[in-house]
Legacy VTK file of the C-alpha trace (Angstrom):
# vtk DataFile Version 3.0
C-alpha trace
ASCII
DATASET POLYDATA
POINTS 452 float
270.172 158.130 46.178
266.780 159.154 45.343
267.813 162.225 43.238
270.054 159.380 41.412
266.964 156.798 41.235
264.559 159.402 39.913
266.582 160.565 36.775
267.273 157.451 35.906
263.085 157.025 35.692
262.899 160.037 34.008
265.654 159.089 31.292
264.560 159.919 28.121
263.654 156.308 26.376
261.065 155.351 23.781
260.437 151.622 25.482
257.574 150.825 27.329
256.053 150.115 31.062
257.041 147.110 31.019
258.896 144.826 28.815
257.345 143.242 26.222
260.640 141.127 25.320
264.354 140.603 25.621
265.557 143.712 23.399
262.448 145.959 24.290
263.048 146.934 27.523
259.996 147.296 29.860
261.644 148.574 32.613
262.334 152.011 30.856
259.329 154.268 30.753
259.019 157.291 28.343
260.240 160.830 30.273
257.955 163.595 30.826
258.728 166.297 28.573
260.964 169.278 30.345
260.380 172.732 29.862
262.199 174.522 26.979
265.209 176.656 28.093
263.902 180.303 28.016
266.483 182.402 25.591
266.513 185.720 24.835
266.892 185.080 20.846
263.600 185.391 19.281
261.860 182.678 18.589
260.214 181.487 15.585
256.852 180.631 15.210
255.353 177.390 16.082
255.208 175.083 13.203
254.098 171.855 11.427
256.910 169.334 11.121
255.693 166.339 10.690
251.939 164.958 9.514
251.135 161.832 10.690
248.063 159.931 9.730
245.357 162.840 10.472
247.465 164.321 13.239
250.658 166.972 13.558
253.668 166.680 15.470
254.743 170.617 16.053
258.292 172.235 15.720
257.964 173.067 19.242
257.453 169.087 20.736
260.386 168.799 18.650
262.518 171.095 20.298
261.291 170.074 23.920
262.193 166.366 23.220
265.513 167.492 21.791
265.896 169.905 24.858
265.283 166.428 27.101
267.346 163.806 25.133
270.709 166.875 24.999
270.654 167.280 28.559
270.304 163.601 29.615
273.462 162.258 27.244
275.444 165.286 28.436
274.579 164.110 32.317
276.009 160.385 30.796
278.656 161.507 29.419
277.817 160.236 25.871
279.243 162.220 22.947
276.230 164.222 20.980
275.622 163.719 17.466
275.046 166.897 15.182
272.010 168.727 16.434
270.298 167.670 12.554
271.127 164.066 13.110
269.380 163.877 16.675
266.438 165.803 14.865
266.205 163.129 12.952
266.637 160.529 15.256
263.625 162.001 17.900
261.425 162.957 14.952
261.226 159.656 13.625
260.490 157.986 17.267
258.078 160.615 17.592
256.263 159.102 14.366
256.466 155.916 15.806
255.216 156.936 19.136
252.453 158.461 17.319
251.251 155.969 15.181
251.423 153.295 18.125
248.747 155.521 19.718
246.925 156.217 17.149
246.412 152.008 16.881
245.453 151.807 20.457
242.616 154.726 19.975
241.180 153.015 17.297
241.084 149.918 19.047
239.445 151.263 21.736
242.189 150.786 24.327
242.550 153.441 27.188
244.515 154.182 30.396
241.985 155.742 32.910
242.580 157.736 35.527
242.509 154.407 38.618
245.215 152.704 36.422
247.030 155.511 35.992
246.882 156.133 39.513
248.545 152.550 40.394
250.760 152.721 38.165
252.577 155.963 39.355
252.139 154.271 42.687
254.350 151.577 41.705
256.897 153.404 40.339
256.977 155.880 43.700
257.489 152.429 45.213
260.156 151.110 43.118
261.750 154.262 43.322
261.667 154.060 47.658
259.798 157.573 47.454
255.898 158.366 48.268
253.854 159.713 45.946
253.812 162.647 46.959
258.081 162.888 47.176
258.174 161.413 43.630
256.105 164.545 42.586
257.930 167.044 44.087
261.317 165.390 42.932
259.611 165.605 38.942
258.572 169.139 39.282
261.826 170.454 40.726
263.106 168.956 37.554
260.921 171.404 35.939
258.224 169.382 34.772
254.550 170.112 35.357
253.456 166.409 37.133
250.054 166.861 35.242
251.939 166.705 32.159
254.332 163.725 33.378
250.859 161.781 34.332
249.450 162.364 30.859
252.676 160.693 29.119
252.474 157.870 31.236
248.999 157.339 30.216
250.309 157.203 26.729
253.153 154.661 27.646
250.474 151.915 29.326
248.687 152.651 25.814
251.562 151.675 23.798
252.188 148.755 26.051
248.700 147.199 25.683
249.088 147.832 21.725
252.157 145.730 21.576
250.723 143.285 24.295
248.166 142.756 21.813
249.769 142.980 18.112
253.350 141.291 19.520
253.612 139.470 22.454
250.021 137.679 22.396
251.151 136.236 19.226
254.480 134.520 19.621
253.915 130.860 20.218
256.381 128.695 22.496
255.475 124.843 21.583
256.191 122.362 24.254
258.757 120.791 21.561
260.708 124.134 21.501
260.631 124.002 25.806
261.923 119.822 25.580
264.662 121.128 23.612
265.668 124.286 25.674
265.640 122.358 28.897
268.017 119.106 27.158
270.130 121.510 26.346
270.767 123.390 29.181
270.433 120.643 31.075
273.902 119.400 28.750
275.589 122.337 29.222
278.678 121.777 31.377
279.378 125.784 32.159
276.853 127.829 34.454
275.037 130.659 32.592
276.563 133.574 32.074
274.777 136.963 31.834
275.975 139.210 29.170
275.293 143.073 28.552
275.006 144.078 24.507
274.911 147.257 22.810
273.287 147.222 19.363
273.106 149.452 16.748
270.337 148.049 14.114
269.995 149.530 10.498
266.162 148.837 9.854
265.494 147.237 6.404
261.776 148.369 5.286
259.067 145.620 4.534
258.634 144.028 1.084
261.949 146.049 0.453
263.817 146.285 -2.978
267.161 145.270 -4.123
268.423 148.811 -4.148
266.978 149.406 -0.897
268.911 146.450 1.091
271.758 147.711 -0.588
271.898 151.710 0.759
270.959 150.140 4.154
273.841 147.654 4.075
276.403 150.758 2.441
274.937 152.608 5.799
275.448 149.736 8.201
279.010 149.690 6.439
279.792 153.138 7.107
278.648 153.248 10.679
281.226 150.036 10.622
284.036 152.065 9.517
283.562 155.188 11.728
283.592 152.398 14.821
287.106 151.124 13.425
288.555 154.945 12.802
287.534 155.110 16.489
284.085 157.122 17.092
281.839 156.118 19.794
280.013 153.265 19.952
276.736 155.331 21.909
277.293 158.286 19.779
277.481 155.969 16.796
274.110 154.694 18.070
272.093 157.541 19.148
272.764 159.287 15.362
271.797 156.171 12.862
270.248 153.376 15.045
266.836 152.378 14.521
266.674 150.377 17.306
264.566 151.356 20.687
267.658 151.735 22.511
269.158 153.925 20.586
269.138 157.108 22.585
270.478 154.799 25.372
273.888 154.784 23.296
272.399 151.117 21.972
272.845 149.066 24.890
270.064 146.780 25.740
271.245 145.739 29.575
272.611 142.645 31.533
270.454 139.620 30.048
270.689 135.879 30.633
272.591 134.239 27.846
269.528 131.829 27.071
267.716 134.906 26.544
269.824 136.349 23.886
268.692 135.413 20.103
271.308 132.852 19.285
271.935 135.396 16.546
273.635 138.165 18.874
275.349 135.240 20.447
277.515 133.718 18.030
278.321 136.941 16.757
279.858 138.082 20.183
281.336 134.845 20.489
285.131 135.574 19.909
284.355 139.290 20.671
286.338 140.638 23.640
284.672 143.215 26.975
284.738 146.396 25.176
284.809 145.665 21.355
282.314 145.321 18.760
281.248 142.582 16.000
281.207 142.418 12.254
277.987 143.224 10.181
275.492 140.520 10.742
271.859 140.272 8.667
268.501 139.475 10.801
264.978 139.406 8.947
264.648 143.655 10.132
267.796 144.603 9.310
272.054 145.068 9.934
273.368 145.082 13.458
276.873 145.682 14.748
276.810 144.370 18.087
279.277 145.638 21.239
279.937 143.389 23.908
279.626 145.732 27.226
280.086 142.866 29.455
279.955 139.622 31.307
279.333 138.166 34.066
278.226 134.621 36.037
274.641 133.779 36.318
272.622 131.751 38.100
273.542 127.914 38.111
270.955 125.963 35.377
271.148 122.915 37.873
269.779 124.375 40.643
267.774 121.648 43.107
264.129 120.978 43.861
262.589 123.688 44.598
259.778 123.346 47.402
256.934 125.959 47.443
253.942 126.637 50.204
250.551 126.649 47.876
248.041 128.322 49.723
243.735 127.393 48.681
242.293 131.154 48.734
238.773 132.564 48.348
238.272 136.186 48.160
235.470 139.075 48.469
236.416 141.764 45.951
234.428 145.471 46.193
235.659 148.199 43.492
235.698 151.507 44.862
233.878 154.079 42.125
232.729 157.571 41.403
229.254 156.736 43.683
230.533 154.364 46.492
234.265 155.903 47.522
236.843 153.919 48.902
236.241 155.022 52.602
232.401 153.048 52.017
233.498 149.824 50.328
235.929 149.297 53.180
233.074 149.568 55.802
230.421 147.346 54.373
233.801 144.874 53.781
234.032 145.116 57.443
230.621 144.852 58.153
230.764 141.820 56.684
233.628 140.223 58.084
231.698 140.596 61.147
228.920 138.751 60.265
230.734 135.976 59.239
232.690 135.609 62.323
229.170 135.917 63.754
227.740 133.205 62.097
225.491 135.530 60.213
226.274 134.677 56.915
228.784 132.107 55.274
231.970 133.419 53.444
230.766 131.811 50.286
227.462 132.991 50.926
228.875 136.177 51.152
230.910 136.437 48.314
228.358 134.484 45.856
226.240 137.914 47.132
228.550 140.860 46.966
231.424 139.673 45.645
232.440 141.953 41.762
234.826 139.147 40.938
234.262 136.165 38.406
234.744 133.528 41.707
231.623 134.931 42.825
229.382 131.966 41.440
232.147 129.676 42.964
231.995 131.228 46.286
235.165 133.504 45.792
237.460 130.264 45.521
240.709 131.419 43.644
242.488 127.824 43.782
245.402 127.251 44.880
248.449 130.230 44.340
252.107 130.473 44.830
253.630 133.289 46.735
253.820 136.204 43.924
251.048 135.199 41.938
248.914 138.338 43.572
251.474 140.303 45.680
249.103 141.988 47.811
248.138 138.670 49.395
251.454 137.694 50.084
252.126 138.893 53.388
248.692 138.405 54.382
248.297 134.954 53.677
251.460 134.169 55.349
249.707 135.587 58.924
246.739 133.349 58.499
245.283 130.646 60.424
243.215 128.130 57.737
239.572 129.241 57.972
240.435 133.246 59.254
238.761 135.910 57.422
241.589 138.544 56.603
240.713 142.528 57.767
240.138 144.351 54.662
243.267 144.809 52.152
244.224 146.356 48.837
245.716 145.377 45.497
245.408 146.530 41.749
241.747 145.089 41.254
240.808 146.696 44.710
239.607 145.982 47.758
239.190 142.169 49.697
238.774 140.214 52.164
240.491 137.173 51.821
240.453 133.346 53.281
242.760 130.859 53.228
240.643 127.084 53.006
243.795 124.776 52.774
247.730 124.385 52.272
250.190 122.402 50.726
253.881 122.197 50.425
254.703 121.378 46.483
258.019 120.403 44.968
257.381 122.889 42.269
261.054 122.356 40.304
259.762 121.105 37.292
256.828 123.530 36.867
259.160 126.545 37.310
261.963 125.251 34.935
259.400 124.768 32.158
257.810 128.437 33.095
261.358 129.869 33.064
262.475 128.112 29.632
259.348 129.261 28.060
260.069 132.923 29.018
263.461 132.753 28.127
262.444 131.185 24.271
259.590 134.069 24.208
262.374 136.559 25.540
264.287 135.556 22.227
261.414 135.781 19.722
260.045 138.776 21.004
262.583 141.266 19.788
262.472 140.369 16.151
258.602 140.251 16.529
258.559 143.533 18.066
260.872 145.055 15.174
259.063 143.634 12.252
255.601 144.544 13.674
257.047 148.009 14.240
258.599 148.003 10.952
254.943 147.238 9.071
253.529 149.767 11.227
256.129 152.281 10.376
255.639 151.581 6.569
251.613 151.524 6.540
251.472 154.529 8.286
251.277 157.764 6.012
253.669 160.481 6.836
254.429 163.979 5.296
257.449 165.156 6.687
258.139 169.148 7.031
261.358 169.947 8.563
262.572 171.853 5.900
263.367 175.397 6.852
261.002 178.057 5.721
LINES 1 453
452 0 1 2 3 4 5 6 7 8 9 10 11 12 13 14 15 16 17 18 19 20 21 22 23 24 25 26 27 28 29 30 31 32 33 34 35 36 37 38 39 40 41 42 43 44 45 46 47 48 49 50 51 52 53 54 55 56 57 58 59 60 61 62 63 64 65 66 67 68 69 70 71 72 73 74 75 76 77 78 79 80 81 82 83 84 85 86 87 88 89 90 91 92 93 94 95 96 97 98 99 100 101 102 103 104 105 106 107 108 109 110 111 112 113 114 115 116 117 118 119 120 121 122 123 124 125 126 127 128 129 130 131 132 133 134 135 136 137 138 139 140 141 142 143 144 145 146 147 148 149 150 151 152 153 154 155 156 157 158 159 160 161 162 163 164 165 166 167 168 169 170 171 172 173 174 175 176 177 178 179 180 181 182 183 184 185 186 187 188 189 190 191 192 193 194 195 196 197 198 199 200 201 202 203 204 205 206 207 208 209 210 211 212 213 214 215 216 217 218 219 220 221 222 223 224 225 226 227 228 229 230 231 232 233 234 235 236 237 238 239 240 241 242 243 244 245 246 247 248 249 250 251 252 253 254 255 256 257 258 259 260 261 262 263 264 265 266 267 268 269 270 271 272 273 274 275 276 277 278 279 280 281 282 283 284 285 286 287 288 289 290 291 292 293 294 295 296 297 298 299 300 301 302 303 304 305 306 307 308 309 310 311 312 313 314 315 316 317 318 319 320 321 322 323 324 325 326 327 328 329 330 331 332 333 334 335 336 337 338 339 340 341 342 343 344 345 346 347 348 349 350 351 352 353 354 355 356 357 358 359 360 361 362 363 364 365 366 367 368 369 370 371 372 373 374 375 376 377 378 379 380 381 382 383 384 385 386 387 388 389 390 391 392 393 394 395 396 397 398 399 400 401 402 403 404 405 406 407 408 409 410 411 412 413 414 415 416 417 418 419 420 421 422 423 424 425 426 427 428 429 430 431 432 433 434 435 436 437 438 439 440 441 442 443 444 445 446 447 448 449 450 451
């Protein structure tokens, strides 16, 4: 199961950490970049294939990303394109992966080495594997794990880019969440979740006449090869410009209020298995497949009652001068001298603690179970007024007190948080391809694939 779990991590994607909307998928992390099969042809010399803003991208990262993305649709059983078209296809996500970095640099954005750190954690975790097990499983795969670690670091980078430039712009009006909620609240069928594949022709910004038109003879002849029977993932791997392309197009099981209305109607009369017409968005021509679908939850679901716990915390960062093994004992040191009588908590944490609830006494406010999942399980265990033993999360380490409870009928709150996910889910696709698309065209480019 883990062997199973672990490729699937390491499938070759170009989404993010996490995802930043409904068609970008978050859970899919770039792979680490396998080793190029050693032949006994000779080789030809390393070369310039692509310029991108002031930086290269080599023949030789070409190959190795080909190398990666041949073996993985083999291993799915997806048809391969022509070994020019995937070229193509990888070159220009490499472009894109580029210039996305290149953004983040310049804005001064960085993944250091402690948030690097968690985030492999996590994904050990999620994966049911240690650490150490997840990089054993990577290098047996043939990848050196100091070279898996630095491709991570450029995922998180790309993530916080699009964070910032997408998703921190799309606004969700309470107007827009009224409407959502009367109409689901009319609807007189449960939700359904549905699975689509896409495959999106990409119409550049400010383009011409001439230029909608090739794109829409393109999306037109990727029609017609679906209808003489190729392969819908094959299909999408060679001319999609979507980020799911070299998934074979399909963007995963999604709740049907989170599916641009769009995609919807198109797959309306569409049956398991077969595909839609042409259909123009602002960024382009899709032809849609419906993969499947299933029942969802139930939009009328009751109240929903929720334990709020009051918390106020001590945080201490572990660094470079004071290592973790010291922050936890003056932590302890000064649990003790609280339960002493020595010194009050919010004395304490007014005093020591590197938090922003320091001047407050370390007083959080009240949370719901998942707002900080390190506290969880902790919180649950204690009395009102005990001091917690020392713990860790993603900011570092605590000491944590609960000062009151409080059992909330928190129905309302969550349907409102849910409906304005769902509308931001929507949006964020179509703001994620047209900010992609003006990066794409701003960026300057000097391709080199021609054979010497």
């Amino acid at each position: 199961m883990k062997q199973r779990t672990l490729v699937t991590l390491l499938a070759v994607s170009t989404g993010l950490l996490a995802n930043p909307g409904a068609w970008a998928q978050t859970t899919q992390l770039k792979p680490a970049t396998a080793l190029p099969a050693a032949s006994s042809k000779p080789r030809a010399v390393n070369s310039i294939v692509a310029v991108v803003n002031d930086e290269i991208i080599t023949r030789q990262e070409l190959e190795e990303r080909i190398n990666v993305v041949e073996k993985r649709l083999k291993a799915q059983g997806t048809a391969l394109p022509s070994r020019a078209e995937l070229q193509k296809q990888l070159l220009e996500r490499m472009i894109l992966d580029r210039a996305q970095l290149q953004l983040a640099k310049e804005n001064g954005m960085r993944a250091d080495d402690l948030m690097l750190d968690r985030t492999l954690q996590r994904m050990a975790e999620q994966n049911k594997m240690s650490l150490q097990e997840m990089r054993n499983q990577i290098e047996r795969e043939g990848t050196p794990f100091a070279r898996f670690r630095e491709e991570m670091r450029e995922d998180i980078m790309m993530q916080r880019i699009r964070d910032r430039e997408v998703d921190s712009k799309i606004i969700i009006t309470e107007t827009e969440i009224d409407n959502f909620l009367a109409a689901e609240a009319s609807a007189k069928a449960g939700k359904q979740e549905i699975n689509l594949a896409h495959i999106l022709v990409r119409i550049p910004e400010n383009a011409s006449a001439e230029q909608i038109t090739l794109r829409r003879n393109r999306a037109e002849e990727v029609l017609e090869k679906l209808r003489g029977g190729a392969d819908f993932a094959k299909m999408a791997v060679t001319y999609s410009d979507s980020a799911e392309a070299l998934k074979g197009g399909e963007i995963g099981w999604r709740e049907q209020d989170r599916i641009p209305q769009l995609f919807l109607d198109a797959v309306a009369q569409v049956k398991t298995g077969e595909f839609s017409g042409i259909i123009r968005s602002a960024n382009g021509f899709h032809i849609l497949k419906l993969v499947g679908k299933r029942a969802g939850n139930d939009p009328k679901a009751g109240t929903e009652i929720v334990q709020q716990n009051r918390v106020r915390h001590i945080l201490m960062k572990p660094s470079q001068i004071v290592p973790e093994a010291e922050v936890r004992q003056k932590l302890s040191d000064l649990k003790r001298k609280i339960a002493a009588k020595e010194i009050s908590f919010e004395e304490a944490a007014k005093t020591y603690s590197a938090d922003s609830t320091a001047s407050k006494g370390g007083d959080i406010g009240w949370i719901n179970p998942g707002d900080v999942a390190a506290f969880d399980e902790v919180i649950a265990k204690l009395a009102i007024g005990q001091v917690s033993d020392v713990i860790q999360s993603q900011f570092g380490l605590h000491l944590i007190e609960v000062t009151e409870r409080k059992s909330e009928d928190q129905s309302k709150d969550r349907k409102r948080m849910a409906a304005r996910e769902a509308l931001r889910e929507r949006k964020s696709d179509e703001a994620l391809q047209d900010w992609l698309r003006e990066l794409r065209d701003r960026t300057y480019v000097e391709l080199r694939t021609e054979e010497k």
